[in-house]
N, C-alpha and C positions, 0 to 999 in steps of 0.2 A: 504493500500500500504506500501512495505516493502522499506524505504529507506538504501541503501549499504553505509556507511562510508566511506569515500574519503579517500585512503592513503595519507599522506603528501608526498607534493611536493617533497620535498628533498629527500624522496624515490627513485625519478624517477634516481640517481646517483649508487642505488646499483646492482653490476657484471659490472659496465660499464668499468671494465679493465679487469677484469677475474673473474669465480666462484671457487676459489681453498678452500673461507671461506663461499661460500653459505652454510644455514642451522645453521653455526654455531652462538651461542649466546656470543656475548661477552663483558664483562664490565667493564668498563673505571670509573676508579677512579681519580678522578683531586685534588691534594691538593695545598696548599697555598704556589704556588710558580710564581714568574714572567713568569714562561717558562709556565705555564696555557697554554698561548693565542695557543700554539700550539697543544695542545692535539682538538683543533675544526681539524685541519686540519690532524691530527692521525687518528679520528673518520672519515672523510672523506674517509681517504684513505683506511681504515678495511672497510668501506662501499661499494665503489668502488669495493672491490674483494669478496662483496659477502654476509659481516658480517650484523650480525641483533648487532647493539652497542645500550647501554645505559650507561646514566651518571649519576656518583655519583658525586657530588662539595661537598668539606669543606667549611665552613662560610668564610673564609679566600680568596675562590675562588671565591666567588659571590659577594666580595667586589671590585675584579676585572675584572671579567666577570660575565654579569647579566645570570642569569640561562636560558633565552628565546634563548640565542645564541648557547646552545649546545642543546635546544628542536629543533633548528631552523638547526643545523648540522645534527641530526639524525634522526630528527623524531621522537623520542620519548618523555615522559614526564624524565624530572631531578628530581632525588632524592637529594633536600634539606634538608630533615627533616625523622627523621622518626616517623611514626603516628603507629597506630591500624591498617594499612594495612600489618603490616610486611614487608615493603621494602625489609627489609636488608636479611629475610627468603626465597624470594621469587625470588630474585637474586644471592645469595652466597648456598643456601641449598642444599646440596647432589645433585648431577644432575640437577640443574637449569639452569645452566650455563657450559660453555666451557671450557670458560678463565676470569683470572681476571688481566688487566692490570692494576698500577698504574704509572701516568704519568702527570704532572712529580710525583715525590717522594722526598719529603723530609724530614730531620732528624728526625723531631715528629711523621712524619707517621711511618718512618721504626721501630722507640722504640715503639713506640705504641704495631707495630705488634710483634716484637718480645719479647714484656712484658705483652702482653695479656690485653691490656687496652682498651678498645673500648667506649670512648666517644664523638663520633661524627659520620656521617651518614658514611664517609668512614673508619675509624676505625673497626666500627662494621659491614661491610660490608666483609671487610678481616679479622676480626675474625671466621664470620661464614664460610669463601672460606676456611681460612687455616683449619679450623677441621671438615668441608667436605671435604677437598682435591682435592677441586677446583685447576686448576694450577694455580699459582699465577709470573705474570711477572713485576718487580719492576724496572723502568728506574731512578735512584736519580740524584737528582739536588741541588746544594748546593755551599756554597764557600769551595774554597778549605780545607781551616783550620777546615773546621768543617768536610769535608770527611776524615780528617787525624785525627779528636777528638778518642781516643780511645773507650768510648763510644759508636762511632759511628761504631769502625773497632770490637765492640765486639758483637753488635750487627747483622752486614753484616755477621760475621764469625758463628754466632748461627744458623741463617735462610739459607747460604750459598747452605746449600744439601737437602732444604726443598722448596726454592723459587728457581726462575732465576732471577740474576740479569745482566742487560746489562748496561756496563759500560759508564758511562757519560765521555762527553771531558772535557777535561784538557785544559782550554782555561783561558787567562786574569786575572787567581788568582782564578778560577770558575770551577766547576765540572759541568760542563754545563749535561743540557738533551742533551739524544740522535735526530738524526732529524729524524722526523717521517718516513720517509724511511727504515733506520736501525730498529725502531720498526715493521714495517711490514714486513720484510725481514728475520724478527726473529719469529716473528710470521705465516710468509710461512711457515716455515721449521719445526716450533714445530710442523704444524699440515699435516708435510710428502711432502710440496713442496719445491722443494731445485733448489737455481740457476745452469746454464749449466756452472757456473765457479768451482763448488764443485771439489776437489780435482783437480784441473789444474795446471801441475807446471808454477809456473811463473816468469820466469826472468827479473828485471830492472835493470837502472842504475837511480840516481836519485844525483840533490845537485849539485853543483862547483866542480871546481880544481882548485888550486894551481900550479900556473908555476912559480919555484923560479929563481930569477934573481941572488940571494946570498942567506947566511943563513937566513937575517932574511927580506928578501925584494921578493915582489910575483905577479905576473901578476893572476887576477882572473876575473871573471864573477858574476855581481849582482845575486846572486840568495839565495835564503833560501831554496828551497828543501823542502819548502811547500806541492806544486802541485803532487809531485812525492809520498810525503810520506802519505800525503793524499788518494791519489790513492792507494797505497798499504795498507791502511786501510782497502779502499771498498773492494779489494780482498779478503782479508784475512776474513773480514765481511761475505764473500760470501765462503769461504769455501775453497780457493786456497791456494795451497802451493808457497810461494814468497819468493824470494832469491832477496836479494838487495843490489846491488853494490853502495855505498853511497857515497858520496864526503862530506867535511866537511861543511853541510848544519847546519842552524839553527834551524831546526827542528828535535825532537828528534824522532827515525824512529821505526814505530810500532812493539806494541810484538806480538809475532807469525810469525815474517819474519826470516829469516836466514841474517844475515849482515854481510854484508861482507866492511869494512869501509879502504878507501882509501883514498890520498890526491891532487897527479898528476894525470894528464890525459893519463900518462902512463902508472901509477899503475891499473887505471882505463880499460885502451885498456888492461893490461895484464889479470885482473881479471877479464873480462867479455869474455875474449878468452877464457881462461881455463873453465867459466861454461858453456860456448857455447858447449863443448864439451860431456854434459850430456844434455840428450832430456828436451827440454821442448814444454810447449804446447801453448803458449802466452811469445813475448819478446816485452818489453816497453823501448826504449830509451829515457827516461824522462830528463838525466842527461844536462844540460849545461855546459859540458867540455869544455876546449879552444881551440880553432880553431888553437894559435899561442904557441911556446913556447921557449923560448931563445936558442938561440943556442950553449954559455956558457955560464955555472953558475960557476961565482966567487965563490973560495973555501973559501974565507973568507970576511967579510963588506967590500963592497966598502968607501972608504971614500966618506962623504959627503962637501970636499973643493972645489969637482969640482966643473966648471960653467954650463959646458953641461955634457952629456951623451948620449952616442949613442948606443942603446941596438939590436941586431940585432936576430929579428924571425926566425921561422920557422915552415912550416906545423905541424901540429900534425895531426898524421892519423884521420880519419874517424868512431868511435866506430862500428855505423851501419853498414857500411861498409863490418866487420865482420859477420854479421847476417847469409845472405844468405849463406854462406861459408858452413857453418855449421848445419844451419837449415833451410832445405828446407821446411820444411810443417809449423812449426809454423808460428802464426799468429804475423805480426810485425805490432808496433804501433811505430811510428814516432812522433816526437816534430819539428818542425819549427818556430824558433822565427825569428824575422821581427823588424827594429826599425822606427816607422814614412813613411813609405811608404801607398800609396794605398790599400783598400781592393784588387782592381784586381792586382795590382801587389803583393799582398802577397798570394792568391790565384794560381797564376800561379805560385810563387817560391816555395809553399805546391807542386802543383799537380808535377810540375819537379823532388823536391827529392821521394813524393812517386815510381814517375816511375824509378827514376834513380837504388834507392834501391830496389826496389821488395817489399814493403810495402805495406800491406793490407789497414791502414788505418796513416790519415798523419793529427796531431794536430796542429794546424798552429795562430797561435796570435803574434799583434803587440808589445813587451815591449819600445815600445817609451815613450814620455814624460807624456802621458795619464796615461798610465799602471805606469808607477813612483811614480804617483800623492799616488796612496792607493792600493798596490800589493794584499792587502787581498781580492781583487776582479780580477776580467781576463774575459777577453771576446773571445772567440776561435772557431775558423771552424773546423768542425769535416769531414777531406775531402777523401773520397776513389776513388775508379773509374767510380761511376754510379753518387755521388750524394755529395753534401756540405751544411753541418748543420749548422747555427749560434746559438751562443750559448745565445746570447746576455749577457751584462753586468748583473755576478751574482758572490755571494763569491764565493771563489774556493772551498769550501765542496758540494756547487750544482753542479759546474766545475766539481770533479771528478764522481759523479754520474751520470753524460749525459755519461761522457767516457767510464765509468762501461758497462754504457745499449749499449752502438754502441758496445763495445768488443763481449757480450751476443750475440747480432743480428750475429754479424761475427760468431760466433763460432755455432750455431744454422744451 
């Protein structure tokens, strides 16, 4: 009696979102960086649509992950070592493989490959991918200081029209990995599947204003322009052409957008008039502009001997507002912030401005006392006419990634 070999379990995960990587072989090289622990969940997700992965770990990685948790992600055996099986021949050699991603990547691997050193199972792994001409996809991870080593910029700049490399965040002094999302999003596309966002123009507004009460004194809105610029990351990730009206946020706003950088809410209502007046195919009203704005501004310092001060508002238009005016078919995404109220009442103030504006879809969160606590997280309704998403409490680089997918489904 002939007994059949049981696929491993964790097989039973691959196409379970789509077959765009069915058939194809591809292999994941983990070197000795903290951000490891993510490459299980990279592997996941290349499995998900389809991929056949296997793992190569550095010594450096099995000191932080035991090599059973990436046999236990893929289903396959982990290449530790290499023996008289020829691992490194039978994965990297002329046609053996697809793709070679290394994830994360850092400084020793990248010199390695680009000085021809191969001593260790993923070194010689991507020596034999780079001169079979295997693709090779390099996500680096590293502190900052050492992405700016020259060394390091001489090395990126060598391999630059030989490898892909996808650029790590800039985050905390850290050239962070990419999140395993962006690597498969990148890896859709290398192999012919591209998002319904690819060339879309897309207009935002993003960031604060400034409403000056004198020259050096300003009525403003908490915001960093975070969220907004974030989002225009994923765009642009995805292949869209992004035009962004900025307010002077603290965050610095992605390359590949067209900036268009302002400081009131007038400059703001003017620049976003004038690009209303060129088609676009998605407009994102991200910005928190002021709702109020002095009705004179002292032409020079008020002195501060007074006891009081009585400063007198006034409406500022409406940005969105603008929208429909101008663009009847694109697709509008709304922001509705809310301070300390109810879910249901901040549901019901979303669902009113979607309708009031003609908004396809209306982003709706609390920044009350909660959301003050640690801004680098957001919890948000994602709310249209049929139906409302919770986003539940997640950093806002997951935050903009749900918005990315609900724009996709709308445009679809």
């Amino acid at each position: 009696m002939v007994v059949k070999k049981k696929d491993h379990p964790s097989l039973d995960i691959v196409s379970s979102k789509g077959v765009e990587l069915s058939g194809k072989k591809i292999v994941l090289c983990v070197a000795g960086s903290v951000a490891a622990y993510k490459a299980i969940e990279l592997a996941r997700l290349l499995m998900r649509h389809g991929a056949d992965v296997k793992c190569v770990a550095s010594n450096a990685v099995t000191k932080l992950i035991q090599p059973d948790y990436f046999k236990w992600a893929t289903g396959n055996e982990v290449i530790t070592k290499l023996t008289g099986e020829l691992e490194h021949i039978k994965l990297a050699d002329y046609k053996q493989s697809d793709l070679v991603i290394v994830y994360p990547a850092t400084a020793n691997t990248l010199g390695k490959l680009a000085n021809g050193i191969d001593d260790t199972p993923v070194s010689t792994v991507l020596t034999v991918g780079f001169g079979s001409k295997i693709p090779i996809l390099m996500c680096l991870a590293m502190h900052e200081s050492m992405y700016d080593n020259l060394a390091v910029k001489k090395n990126i700049k060598f391999l630059k029209n030989k490898i892909q490399f996808l650029s790590p965040q800039m985050v905390e002094g850290k050239a962070k990995a990419p999140e395993p999302e962006d690597v498969l999003d990148v890896v859709l596309r290398k192999f012919g599947f591209t998002s319904i966002l690819k060339n879309k123009k897309v207009l935002m507004t993003a960031g604060p204003t400034l409403e000056y009460i004198d020259p050096v004194r300003v009525i403003t809105n908490l915001s960093s322009g975070k969220t907004g610029v974030l989002l225009a990351s994923e765009l642009i990730s995805a292949g869209s052409k992004v035009t962004i009206v900025y307010g002077p946020g603290n965050e610095k706003p992605p390359k590949g957008a067209k900036i268009i950088n302002v400081k009131t809410s007038k400059e703001m209502f003017d620049a976003t008039k004038n690009e209303l007046k060129k088609k676009f195919d998605v407009v994102i009203m991200a910005a928190a502009a002021s709702d109020y704005t002095p009705e004179n501004v002292s032409k020079s310092k008020i002195k501060s001997d007074k006891k009081s001060l009585i400063i007198r508002l006034k409406k500022a238009p409406k940005i969105i507002d603008l929208v429909r005016k101008f663009q009847k078919d694109a697709l509008l995404v709304g922001f509705k912030a809310e301070s300390n109220i109810s879910k249901s009442a901040l549901i019901k103030s979303a669902q009113k401005r979607l309708k009031d504006v003609g908004a396809n879809i209306m982003i709706a969160n609390d920044i009350g006392t909660k959301y003050q606590k640690n801004p680098d997280y957001n919890q948000i309704l994602i709310i249209d006419n049929k139906k409302i998403v919770s986003s539940g409490l997640k950093k806002k680089e997951k935050i903009v990634k749900l918005i990315r997918k609900e724009i996709e489904k709308k445009l679809k």
